[in-house]
C-alpha distance (Angstrom), angle and dihedral (degrees) to the residues before:
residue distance angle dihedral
X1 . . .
X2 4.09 . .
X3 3.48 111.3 .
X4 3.71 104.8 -156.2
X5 3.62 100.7 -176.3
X6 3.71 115.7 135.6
X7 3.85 128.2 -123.4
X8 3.46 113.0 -97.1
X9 4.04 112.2 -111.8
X10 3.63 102.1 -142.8
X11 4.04 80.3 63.2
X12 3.98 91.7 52.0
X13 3.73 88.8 36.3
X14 4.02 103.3 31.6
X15 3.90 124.0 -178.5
X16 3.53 128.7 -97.0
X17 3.64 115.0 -142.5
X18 3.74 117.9 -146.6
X19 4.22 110.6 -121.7
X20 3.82 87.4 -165.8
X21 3.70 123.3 77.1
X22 3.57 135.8 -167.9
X23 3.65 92.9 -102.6
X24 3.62 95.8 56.2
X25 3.61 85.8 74.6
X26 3.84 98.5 63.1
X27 3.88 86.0 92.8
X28 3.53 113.7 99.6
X29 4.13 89.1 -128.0
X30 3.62 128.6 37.7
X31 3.79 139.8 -175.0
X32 3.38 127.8 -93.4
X33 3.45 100.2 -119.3
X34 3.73 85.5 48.7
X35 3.39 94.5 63.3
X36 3.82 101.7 46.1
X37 3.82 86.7 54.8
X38 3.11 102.2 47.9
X39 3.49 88.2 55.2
X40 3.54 102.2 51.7
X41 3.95 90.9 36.9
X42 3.70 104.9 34.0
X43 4.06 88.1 -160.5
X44 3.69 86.7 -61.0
X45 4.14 133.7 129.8
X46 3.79 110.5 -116.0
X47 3.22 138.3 -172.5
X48 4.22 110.4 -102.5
X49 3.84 84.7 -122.1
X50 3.93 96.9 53.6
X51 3.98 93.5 43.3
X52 3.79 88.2 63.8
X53 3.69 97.0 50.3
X54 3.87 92.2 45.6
X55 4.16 93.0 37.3
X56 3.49 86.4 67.7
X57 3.66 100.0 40.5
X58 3.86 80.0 51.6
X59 3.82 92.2 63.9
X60 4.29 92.4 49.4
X61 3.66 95.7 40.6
X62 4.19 92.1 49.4
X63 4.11 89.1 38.2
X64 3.94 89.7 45.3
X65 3.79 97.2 47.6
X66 4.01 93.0 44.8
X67 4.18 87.2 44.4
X68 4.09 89.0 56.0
X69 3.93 92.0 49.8
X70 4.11 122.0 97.2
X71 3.51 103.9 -99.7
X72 4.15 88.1 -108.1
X73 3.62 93.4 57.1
X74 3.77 99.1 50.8
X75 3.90 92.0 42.6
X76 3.89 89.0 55.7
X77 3.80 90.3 50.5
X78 4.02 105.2 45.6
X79 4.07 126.1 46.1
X80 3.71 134.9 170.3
X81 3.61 145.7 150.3
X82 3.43 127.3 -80.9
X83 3.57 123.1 -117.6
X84 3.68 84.4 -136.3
X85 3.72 97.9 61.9
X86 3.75 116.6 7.3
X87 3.97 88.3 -169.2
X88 3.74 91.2 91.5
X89 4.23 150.0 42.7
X90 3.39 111.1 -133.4
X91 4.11 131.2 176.2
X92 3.85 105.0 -90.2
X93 3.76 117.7 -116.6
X94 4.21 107.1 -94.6
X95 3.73 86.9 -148.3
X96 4.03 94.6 57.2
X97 4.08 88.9 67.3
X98 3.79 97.1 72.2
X99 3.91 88.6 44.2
X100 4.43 86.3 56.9
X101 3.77 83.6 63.4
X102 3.66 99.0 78.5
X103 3.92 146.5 61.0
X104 3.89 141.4 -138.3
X105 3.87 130.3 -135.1
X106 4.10 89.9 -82.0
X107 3.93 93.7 58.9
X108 3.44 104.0 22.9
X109 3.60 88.6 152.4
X110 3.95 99.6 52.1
X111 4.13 106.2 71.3
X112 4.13 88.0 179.1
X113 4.02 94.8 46.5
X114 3.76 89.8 118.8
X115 4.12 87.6 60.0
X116 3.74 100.7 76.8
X117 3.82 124.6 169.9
X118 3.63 130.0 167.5
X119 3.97 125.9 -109.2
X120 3.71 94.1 -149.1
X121 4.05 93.9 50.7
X122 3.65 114.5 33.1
X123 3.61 88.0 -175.3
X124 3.89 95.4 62.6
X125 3.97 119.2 81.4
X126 3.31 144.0 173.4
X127 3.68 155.8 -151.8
X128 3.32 119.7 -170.8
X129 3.69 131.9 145.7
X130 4.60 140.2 121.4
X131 3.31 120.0 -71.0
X132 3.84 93.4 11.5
X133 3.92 135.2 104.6
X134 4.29 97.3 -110.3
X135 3.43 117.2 -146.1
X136 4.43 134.1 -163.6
X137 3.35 134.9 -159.2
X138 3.91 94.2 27.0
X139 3.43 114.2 -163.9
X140 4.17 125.7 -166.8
X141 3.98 123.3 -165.5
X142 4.10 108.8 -107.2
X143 3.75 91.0 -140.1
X144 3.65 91.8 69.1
X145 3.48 103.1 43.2
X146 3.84 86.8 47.8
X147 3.73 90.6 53.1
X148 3.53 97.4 47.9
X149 4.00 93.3 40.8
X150 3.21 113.5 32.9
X151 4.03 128.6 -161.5
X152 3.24 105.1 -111.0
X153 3.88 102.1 38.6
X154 3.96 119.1 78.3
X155 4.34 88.4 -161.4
X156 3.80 104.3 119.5
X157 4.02 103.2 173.5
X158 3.67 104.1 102.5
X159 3.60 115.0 -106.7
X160 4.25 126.9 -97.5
X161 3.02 120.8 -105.1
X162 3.65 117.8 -120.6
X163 3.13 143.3 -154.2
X164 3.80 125.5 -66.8
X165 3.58 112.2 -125.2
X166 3.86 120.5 -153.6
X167 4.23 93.7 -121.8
X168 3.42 87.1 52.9
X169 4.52 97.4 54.6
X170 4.32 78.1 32.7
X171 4.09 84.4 60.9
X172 3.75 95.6 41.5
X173 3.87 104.6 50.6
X174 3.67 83.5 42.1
X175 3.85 91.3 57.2
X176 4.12 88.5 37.8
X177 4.22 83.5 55.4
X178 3.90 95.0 56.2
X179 3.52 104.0 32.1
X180 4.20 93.3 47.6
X181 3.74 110.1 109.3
X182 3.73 115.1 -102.9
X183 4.47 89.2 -113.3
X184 3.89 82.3 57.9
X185 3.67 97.3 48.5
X186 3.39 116.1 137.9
X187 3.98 105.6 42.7
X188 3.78 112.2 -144.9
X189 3.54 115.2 -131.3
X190 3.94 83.0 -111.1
X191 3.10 90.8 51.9
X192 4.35 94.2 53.0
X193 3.14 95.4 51.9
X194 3.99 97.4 49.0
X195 4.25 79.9 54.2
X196 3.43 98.4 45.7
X197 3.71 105.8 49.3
X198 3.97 81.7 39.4
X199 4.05 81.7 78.1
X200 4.08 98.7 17.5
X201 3.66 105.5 30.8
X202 4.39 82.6 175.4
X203 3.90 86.5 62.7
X204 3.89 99.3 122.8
X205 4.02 102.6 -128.0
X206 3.57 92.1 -131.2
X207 4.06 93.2 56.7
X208 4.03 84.7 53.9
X209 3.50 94.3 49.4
X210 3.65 97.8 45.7
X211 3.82 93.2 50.2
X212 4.01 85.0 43.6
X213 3.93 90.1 63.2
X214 4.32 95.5 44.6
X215 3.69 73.5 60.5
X216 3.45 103.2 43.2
X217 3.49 101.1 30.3
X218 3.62 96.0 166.3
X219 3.87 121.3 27.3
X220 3.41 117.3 -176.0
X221 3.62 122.1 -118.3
X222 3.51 134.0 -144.7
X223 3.76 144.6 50.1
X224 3.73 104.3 8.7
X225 4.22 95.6 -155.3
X226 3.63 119.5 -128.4
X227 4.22 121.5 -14.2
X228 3.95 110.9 -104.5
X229 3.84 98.2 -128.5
X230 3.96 90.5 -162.8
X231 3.60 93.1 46.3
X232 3.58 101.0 103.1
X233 3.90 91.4 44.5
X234 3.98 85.9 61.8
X235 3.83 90.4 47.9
X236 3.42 93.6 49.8
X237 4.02 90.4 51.3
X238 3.41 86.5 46.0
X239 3.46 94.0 54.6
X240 3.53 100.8 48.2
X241 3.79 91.0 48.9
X242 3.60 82.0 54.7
X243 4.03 96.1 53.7
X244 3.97 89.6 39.0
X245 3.87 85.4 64.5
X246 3.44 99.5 41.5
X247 3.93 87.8 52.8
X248 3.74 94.3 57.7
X249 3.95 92.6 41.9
């Protein structure tokens, strides 16, 4: 006797089952490999087939988002150790993500081969690759990946950027003006701008520094007394108090 049943397609096509959950992401850092499947996943069963297409799409839409960001931003939001002394984490070089997004004769085919993550740990990550600082143990902020990829949405392409309206730069110096610490107090026009693109690096610099002067209608001019040596180190706290907010908003 024939039997002429046919194979069952879950069995040719079986399910992957996500091992990382929404609440894994409550910590303040997560894994590499945590990220990318969460991103591809979203805490979701998917068929073994799918989960390939979107793993990869994973990689480009995480490299492409981190590639766009000011250099500041994307440092504050990745970390790792270097290959070069495992002892330590250390913000990941913004420049490096661009690099992750191509091959070499031997993998010609594989454009993310220097991303490399480990299917038994999805909290262990790696970038490793010639000509390239390498980096373990890569770690990624949860707020970002949560605000770029949210729970209930399976899109994975990061998002356009679009334009910056004037309200919205208006809103953001204003914030920038009452939050800045009393030692920083005024903020050079310099100074605004560095902030501002910080968060909105489309902000057209001569929006900022119009909106600086309404504030500032009248700066005075003249000798400026003795340079501040720890200035910029305040600025730069400021400013990443600044983009810590704006990543949890």
């Amino acid at each position: 006797m024939n039997d002429k049943s046919e194979a069952d397609p879950h069995e040719q096509d079986p399910l992957v089952e996500p091992l990382v959950k929404r609440e894994d992401l409550n910590k303040t850092w997560i894994g590499l490999g945590v990220a990318l499947e969460w991103i591809a996943l979203r805490g979701q069963p998917m068929s073994l087939k799918s989960y390939r297409d979107r793993e990869n799409e994973a990689d480009e839409a995480l490299v492409a988002t981190l590639a766009d960001l000011p250099s500041q931003i994307a440092e504050s939001i990745v970390r790792g150790e270097p290959e070069e002394d495992r002892r330590r984490l250390v913000p990941i070089s913004s420049g490096i993500w661009r690099q992750t997004a191509t091959s070499d004769t031997n993998d010609a085919a594989q454009p993310y081969r220097l991303i490399g993550t480990d299917d038994d740990d999805p909290w262990e990550g790696a970038i490793l690759g010639v000509n390239i600082p390498e980096y373990r143990r890569i770690q990624i902020r949860s707020a970002f990946i949560l605000k770029n990829w949210r729970e209930n949405e399976l899109r994975i392409e990061p998002l356009p950027t679009p334009a910056v309206s004037r309200p919205k730069v208006q809103r953001l110096v204003e914030i920038i003006i009452s939050k800045a610490p009393e030692d920083l107090k005024p903020i050079s026009q310099s100074e605004m701008e560095h902030l501002v693109r910080s968060l909105v690096p489309a902000a057209p610099r001569d929006m900022v520094r119009q909106i600086h002067r309404e504030h500032y209608r009248n700066p005075k001019r003249g000798p400026r007394g003795k340079r501040d040596p720890d200035r910029k180190a305040r600025l730069k706290k400021f400013r990443d108090e600044l983009i810590s907010a704006e990543l949890h908003n």
